[in-house]
C-alpha positions in Angstrom: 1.9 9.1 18.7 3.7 6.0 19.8 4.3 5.0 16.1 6.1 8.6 15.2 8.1 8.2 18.2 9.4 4.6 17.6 10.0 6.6 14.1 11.9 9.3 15.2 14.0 6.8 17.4 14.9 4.7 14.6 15.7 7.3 12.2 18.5 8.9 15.2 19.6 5.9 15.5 20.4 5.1 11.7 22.1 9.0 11.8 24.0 7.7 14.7 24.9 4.8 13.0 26.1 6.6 10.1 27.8 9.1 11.7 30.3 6.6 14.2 30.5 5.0 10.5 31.9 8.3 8.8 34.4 9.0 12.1 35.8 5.2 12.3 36.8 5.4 8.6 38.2 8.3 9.5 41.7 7.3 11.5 42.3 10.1 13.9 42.7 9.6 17.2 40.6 7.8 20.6 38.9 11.4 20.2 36.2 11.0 17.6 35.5 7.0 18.8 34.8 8.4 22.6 32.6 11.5 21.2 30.3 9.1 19.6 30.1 6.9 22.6 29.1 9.9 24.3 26.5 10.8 21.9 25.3 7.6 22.0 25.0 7.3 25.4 23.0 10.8 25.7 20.9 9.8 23.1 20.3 6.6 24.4 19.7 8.3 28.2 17.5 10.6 26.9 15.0 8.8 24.6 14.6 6.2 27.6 13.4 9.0 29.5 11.3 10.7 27.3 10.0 6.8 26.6 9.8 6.5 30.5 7.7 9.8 30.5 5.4 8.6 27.6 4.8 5.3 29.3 4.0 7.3 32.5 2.0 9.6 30.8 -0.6 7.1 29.7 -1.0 4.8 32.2 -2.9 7.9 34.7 
């Protein structure tokens, strides 16, 4: 389980990656730079959790 999640964290963070990648070539505004800093930090906030949970899960 550990190995798929490390996995699936990876892989959201590559689509992450490519995604700010896609809106910084794209010159807009501030709007689409802050929107991926707030997807990035919910992603962030929430994979640390569900890490957080994991860990806990295992260790009882």
């Amino acid at each position: 389980m550990k190995i798929f999640y490390i996995n699936q964290m990876m892989w959201s963070f590559f689509a992450i990656v490519i995604f700010m990648d896609k809106l910084m070539n794209n010159k807009f505004t501030i709007y689409p730079r802050l929107l991926a800093l707030i997807i990035i930090g919910v992603w962030a906030g929430f994979t640390l959790y569900n890490m957080g949970a994991e860990i806990n899960n295992n260790l009882e």
